[in-house]
Every structure is written in C-alpha cells, then in structure tokens.
C-alpha positions as CSV (number, residue, x, y, z in Angstrom):
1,X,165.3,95.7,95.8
2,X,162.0,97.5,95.9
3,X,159.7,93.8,94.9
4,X,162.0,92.5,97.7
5,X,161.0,94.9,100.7
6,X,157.8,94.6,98.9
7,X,157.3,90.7,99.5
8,X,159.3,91.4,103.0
9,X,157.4,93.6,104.8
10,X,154.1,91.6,104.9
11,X,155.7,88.9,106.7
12,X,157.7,91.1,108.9
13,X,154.6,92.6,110.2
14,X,153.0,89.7,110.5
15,X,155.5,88.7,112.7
16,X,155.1,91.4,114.9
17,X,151.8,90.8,115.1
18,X,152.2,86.9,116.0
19,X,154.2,88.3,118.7
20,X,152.2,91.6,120.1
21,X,148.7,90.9,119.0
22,X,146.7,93.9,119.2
23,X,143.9,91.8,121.1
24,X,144.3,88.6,123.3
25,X,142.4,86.0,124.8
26,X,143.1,83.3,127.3
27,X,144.4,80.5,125.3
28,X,147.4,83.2,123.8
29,X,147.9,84.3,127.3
30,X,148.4,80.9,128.2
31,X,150.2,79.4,125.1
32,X,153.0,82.5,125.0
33,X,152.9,84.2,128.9
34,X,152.1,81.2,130.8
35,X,149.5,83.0,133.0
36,X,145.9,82.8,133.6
37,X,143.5,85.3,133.3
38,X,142.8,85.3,136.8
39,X,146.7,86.7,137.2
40,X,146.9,88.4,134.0
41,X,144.0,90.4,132.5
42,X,143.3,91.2,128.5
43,X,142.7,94.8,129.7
44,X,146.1,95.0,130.8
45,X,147.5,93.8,127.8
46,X,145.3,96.0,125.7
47,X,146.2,99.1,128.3
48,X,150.2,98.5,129.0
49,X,151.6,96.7,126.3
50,X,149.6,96.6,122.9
51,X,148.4,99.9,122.6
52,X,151.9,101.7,123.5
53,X,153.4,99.0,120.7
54,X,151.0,100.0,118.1
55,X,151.2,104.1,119.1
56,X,155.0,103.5,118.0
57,X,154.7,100.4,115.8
58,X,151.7,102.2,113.4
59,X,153.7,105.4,112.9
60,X,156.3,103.4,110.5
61,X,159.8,103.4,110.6
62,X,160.4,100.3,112.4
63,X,161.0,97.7,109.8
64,X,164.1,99.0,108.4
65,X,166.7,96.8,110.8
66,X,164.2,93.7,110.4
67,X,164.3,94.2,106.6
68,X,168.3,94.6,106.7
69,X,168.3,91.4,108.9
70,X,166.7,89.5,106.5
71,X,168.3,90.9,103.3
72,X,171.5,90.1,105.1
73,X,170.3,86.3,105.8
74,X,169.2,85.9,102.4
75,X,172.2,87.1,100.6
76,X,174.1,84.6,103.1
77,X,171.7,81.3,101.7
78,X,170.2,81.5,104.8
79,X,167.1,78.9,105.0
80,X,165.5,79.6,108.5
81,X,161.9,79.9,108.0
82,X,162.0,81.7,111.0
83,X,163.9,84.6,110.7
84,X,161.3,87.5,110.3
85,X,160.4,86.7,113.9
86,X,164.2,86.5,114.9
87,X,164.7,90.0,112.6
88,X,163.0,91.9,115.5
C-alpha cells in the first residue's frame, strides 16, 4: 500500500497542477478558459484563484479521496488513463 500511494501521489499532483497551474499565460487561458487576456488577466488568476488553491492545496491533506478514487478504480481493472484528473 505504501509503494502504491508512493507512485500515486506524483501523478495526482501533477494533475492538479495541469488543472490549476500556479502561473499562466495566454495560450492556457485560451486552450482551458476560452478567454483573452484582454478579458481575463494572469494577475487575476495568480490573485483569485491560484494562490488561494496553493494556500490550501500546499498545506497537505488533500489527496486522500483522489488516492481512494484511484485505489478503488484499480482494484476494479479500471484502465482509464485519465482518472487522476477525474479523482479530483
């Protein structure tokens, strides 16, 4: 169990970071909100969303449901490459 959380949580946080990067730039804006930078500014990000994520996110604790979620696919042959973004 513990080489298994081991290997897990690397890609777990990876996930999280594919989906709340710390920094942005235009093309991520684009590609994942759909906005320009005109309408949506990498301050804000930085200001509103990332850094109250990472106050939280860097303090630990919050990979114990992802790791269940994907301990629970596993054990059920599960074979979706993307399930540490879906265990959030």
């Amino acid at each position: 169990m513990k080489n298994y959380i081991k290997t897990t949580i690397p890609k777990i946080e990876q996930a999280f970071v594919n989906l709340c990067p710390r920094e942005v730039d235009s093309t991520w804006i684009n590609e994942n909100i759909g906005a320009t930078l005109s309408s949506f500014s990498t301050d804000f990000w930085k200001d509103t969303i990332a850094a109250p994520f990472y106050e939280l996110f860097d303090r630990g604790g919050k990979r114990i449901r992802p790791i269940l979620t994907c301990l629970t696919h596993d054990c059920l042959s599960g074979n979706n490459k993307d399930i540490y973004k879906f265990s959030m």
